[in-house]
C-alpha positions as CSV (number, residue, x, y, z in Angstrom):
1,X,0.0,0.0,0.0
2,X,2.6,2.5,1.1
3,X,4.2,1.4,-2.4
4,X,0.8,2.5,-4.3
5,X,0.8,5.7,-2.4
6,X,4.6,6.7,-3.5
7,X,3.8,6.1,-7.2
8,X,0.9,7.7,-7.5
9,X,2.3,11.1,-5.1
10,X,5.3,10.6,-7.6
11,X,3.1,10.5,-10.6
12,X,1.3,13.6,-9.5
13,X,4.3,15.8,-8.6
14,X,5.6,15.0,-11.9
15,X,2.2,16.3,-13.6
16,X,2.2,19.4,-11.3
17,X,5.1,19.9,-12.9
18,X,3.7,19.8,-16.3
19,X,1.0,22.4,-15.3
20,X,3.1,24.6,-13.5
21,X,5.0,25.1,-16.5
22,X,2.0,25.5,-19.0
23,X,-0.7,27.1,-17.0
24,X,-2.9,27.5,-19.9
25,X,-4.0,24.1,-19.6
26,X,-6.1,24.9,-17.0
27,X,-8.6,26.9,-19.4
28,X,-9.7,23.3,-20.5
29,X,-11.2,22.5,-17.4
30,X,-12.3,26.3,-16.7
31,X,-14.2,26.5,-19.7
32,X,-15.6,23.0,-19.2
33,X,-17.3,23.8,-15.8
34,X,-18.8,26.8,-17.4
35,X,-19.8,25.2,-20.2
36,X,-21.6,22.3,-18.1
37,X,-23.2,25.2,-15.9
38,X,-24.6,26.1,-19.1
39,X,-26.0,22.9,-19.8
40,X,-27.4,22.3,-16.7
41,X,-29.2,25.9,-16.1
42,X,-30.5,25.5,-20.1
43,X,-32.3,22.3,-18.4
44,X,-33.3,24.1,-14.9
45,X,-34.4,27.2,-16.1
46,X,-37.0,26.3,-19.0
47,X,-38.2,23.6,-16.9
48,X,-38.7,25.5,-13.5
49,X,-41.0,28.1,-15.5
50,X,-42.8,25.6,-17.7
51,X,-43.0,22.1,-16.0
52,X,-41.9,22.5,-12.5
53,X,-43.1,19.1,-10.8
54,X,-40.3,18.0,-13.8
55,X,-37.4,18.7,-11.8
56,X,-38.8,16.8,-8.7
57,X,-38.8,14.0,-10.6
58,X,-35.2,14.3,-12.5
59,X,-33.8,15.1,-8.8
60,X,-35.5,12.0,-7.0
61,X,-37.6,14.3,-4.7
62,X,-40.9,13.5,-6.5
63,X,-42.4,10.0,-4.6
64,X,-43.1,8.5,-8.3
65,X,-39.1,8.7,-8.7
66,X,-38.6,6.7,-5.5
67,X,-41.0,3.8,-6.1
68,X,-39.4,4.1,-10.1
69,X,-42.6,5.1,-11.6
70,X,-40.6,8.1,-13.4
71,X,-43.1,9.1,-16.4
72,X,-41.2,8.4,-20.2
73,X,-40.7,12.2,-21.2
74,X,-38.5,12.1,-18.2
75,X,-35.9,9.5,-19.1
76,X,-35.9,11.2,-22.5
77,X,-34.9,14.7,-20.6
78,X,-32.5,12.9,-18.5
79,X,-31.2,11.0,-21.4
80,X,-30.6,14.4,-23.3
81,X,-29.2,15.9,-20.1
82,X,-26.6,13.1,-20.0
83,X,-25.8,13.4,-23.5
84,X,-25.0,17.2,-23.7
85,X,-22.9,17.2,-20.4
86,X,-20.8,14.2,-21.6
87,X,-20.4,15.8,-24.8
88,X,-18.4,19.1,-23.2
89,X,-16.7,16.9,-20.5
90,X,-15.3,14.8,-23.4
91,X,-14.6,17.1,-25.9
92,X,-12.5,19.6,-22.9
93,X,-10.8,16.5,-21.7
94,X,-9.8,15.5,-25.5
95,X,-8.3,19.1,-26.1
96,X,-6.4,18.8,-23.2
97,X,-5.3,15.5,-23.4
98,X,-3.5,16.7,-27.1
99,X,-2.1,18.9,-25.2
100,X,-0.7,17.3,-22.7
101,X,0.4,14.7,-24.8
102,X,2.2,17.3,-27.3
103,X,4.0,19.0,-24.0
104,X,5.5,15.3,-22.7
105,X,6.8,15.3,-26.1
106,X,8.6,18.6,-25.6
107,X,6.3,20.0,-28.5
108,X,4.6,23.6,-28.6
109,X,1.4,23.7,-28.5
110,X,-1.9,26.2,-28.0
111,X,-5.4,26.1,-26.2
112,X,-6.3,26.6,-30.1
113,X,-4.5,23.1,-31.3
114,X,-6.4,21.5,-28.4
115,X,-9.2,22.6,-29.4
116,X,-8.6,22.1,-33.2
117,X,-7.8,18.3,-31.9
118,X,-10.8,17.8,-30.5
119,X,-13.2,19.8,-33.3
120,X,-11.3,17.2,-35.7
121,X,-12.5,14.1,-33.3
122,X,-16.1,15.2,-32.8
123,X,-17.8,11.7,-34.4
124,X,-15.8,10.0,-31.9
125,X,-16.9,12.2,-29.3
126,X,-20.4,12.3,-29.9
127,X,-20.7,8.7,-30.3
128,X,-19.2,8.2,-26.8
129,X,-21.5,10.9,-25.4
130,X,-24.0,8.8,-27.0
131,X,-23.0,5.4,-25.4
132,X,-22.0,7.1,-21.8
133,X,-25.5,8.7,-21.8
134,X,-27.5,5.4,-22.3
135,X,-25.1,3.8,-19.5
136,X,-25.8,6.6,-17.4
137,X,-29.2,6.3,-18.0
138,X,-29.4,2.4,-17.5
139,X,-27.5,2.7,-14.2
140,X,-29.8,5.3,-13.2
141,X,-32.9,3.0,-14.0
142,X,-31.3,0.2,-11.9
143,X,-31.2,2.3,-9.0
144,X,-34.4,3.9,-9.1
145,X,-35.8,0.5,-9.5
146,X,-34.8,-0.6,-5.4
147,X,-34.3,1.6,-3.1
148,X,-31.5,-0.1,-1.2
149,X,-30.3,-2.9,-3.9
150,X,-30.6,-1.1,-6.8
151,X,-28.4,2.2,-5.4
152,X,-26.1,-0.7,-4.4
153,X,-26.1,-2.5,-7.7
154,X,-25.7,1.1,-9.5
155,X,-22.9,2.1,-7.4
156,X,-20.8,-1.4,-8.2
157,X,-21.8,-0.9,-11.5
158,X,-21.0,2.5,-12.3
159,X,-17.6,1.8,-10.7
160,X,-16.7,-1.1,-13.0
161,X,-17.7,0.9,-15.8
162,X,-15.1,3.8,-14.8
163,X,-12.5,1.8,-14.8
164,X,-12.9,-0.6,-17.6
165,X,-13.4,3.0,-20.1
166,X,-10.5,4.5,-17.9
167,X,-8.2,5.0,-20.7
168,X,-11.1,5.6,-23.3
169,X,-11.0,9.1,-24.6
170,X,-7.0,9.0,-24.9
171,X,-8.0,6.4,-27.2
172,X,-11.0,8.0,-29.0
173,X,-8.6,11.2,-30.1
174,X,-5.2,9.6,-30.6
175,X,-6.6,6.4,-32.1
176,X,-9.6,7.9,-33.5
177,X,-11.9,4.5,-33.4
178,X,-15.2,3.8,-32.5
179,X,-16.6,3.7,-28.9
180,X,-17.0,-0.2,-28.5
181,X,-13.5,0.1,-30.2
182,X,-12.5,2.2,-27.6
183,X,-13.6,0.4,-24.4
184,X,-12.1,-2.9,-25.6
185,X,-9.0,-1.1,-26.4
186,X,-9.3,0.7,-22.9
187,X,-9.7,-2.5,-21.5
188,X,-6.6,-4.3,-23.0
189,X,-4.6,-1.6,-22.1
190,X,-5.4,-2.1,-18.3
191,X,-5.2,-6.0,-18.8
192,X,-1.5,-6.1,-20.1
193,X,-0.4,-3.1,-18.0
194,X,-1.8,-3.6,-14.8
195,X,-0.5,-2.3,-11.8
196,X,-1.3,0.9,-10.3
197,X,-2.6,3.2,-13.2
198,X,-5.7,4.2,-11.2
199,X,-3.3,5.3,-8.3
200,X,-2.5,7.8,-9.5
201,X,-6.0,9.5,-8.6
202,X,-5.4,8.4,-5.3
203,X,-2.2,10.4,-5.0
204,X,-3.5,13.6,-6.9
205,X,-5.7,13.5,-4.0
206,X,-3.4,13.1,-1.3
207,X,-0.8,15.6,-3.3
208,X,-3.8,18.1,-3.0
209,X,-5.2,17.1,0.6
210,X,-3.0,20.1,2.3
211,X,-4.6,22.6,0.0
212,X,-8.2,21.2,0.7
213,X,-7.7,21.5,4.4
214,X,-6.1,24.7,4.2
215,X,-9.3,26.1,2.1
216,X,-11.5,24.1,4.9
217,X,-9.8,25.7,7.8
218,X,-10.2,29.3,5.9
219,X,-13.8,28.7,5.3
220,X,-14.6,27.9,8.9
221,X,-13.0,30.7,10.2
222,X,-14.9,32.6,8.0
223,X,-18.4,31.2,9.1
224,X,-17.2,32.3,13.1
225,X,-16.3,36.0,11.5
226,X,-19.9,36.2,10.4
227,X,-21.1,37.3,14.1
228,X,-18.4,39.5,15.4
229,X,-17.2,41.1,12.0
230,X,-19.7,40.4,9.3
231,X,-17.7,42.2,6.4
232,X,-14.6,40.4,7.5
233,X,-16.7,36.8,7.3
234,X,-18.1,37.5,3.7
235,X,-14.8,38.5,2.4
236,X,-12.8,35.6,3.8
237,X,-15.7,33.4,2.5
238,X,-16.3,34.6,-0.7
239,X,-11.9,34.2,-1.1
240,X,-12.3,30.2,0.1
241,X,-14.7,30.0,-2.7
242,X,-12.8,31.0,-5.3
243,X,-9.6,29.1,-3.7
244,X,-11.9,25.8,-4.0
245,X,-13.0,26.4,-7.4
246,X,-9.1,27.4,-8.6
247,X,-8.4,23.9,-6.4
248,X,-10.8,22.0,-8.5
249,X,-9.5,22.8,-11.3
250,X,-6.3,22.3,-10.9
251,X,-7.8,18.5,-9.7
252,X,-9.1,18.0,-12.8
253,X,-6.2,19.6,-14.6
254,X,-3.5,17.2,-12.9
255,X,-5.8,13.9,-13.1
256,X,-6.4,14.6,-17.0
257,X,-2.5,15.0,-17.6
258,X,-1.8,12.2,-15.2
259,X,-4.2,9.9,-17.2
260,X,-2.2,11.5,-20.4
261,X,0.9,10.4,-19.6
262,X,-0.2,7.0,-18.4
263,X,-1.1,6.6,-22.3
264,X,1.6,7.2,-23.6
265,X,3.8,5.1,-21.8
266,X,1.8,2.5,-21.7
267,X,0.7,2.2,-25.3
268,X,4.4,3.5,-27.1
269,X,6.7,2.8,-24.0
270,X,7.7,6.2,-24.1
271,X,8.5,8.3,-21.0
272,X,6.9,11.4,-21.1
273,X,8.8,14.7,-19.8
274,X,9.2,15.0,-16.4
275,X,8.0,11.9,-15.2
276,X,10.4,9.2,-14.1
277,X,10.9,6.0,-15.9
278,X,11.0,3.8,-12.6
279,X,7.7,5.7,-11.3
280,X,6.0,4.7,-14.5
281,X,7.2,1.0,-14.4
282,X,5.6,1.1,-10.6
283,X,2.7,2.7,-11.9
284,X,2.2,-0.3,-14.4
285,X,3.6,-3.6,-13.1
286,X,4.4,-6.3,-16.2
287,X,1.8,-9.0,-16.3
């Protein structure tokens, strides 16, 4: 375990790196939160004026959602919900993955070329929206369908189903295939290189577990500055909540280039920039 922890904190240093150097790749994931906010408040907002009983359903509050009597106009709204968030997740995440791939490479590259990458991929990427929305959407049927055993059964399911397409997306824009393509190349690619590729995640987030607690500690003094200096409390809060977002980001950021790099090496053996050849080898043990 302590073995796991030391790759995957090794991993991650070596992709803060990467950042560090090229901030600009944290516009990928900037413009993708805004651009899901979007999405979501062009769902909310029509529906809270015309149909608001709709959104009690789509958020489980309505009693029909619970005993899974969810009407069929719903699923087709949650279906299109899933489809147009997926689509900007994947399409951000493919424009930074070029990128990312291009800097371990020691190559230039632009927000622009990302994007180009990605505008050049888009049948791949829509098809994938297309197949991650109907999973979503089957896994989300399964747990409205028990209470108990079905949010069970979603939640072992949905995990499975992030792993096995783990290494999807590098493969949708470098490789350009299909998405059932994809997931059995995804698939191989975790077979014969298994080790500790999904560590990595697990050391982003202990890399960033100072930051979080520091943005914790800030945010709870600010709550007990809301009594005895109210303009002090809303200043120190509304500063934690832009440190968390910047945080996120930079989450989001680090796990993309981390799963970049992963690729790389374990598809063409090469060792991208400024990660160590004896942390990738840990990260992915020889069968």
């Amino acid at each position: 375990m302590f073995d796991r922890f030391f790759t995957g904190f090794s991993a991650a240093r070596s992709c803060w790196e990467i950042l560090r150097e090229d901030k600009k790749l944290l516009l990928f994931p900037l413009i993708s939160g805004i651009a899901c906010l979007v999405v979501l408040l062009s769902f909310v907002l029509p529906l809270a004026v015309i149909q608001p009983r709709a959104l009690m359903v789509l958020f489980d509050d309505d009693p029909r959602a619970a005993a899974g009597q969810v009407p069929w106009w719903a699923w087709l709204l949650l279906f299109a919900f899933y489809f147009c968030n997926y689509f900007v997740i994947y399409f951000f995440n493919a424009a930074l993955i070029h990128c990312a791939l291009f800097r371990f490479r020691g190559i230039p590259t632009s927000v622009d070329d990302g994007l180009w990458a990605a505008t050049r991929c888009l049948p791949q990427i829509l098809a994938w929206s297309f197949v991650s929305a109907t999973v979503g959407l089957l896994l989300k049927a399964i747990e409205n369908s028990n209470e108990r055993a079905g949010q069970f059964i979603s939640a072992i399911a949905g995990t499975a189903w992030s792993i096995v397409t783990y290494f999807v997306v590098p493969v949708l824009i470098v490789e350009k295939v299909g998405p059932f393509e994809a997931i059995a190349r995804s698939a191989r690619i975790l077979k014969d290189t298994w080790g500790e590729a999904l560590g990595g995640r697990i050391g982003i987030s202990w890399f960033l577990l100072p930051f979080w607690l520091i943005g914790i500690v800030l945010g709870i003094g600010g709550f007990f500055l809301l009594g005895p200096a109210l303009p002090l409390g809303i200043l120190l809060l509304a500063v934690v909540v832009i440190y968390m977002i910047v945080l996120a980001l930079v989450s989001s950021a680090l796990e993309t280039i981390l799963l970049s790099g992963l690729y790389l090496y374990a598809t063409q053996g090469e060792v991208p920039a400024r990660m160590d050849r004896s942390v990738l080898a840990g990260a992915f043990a020889a069968k």
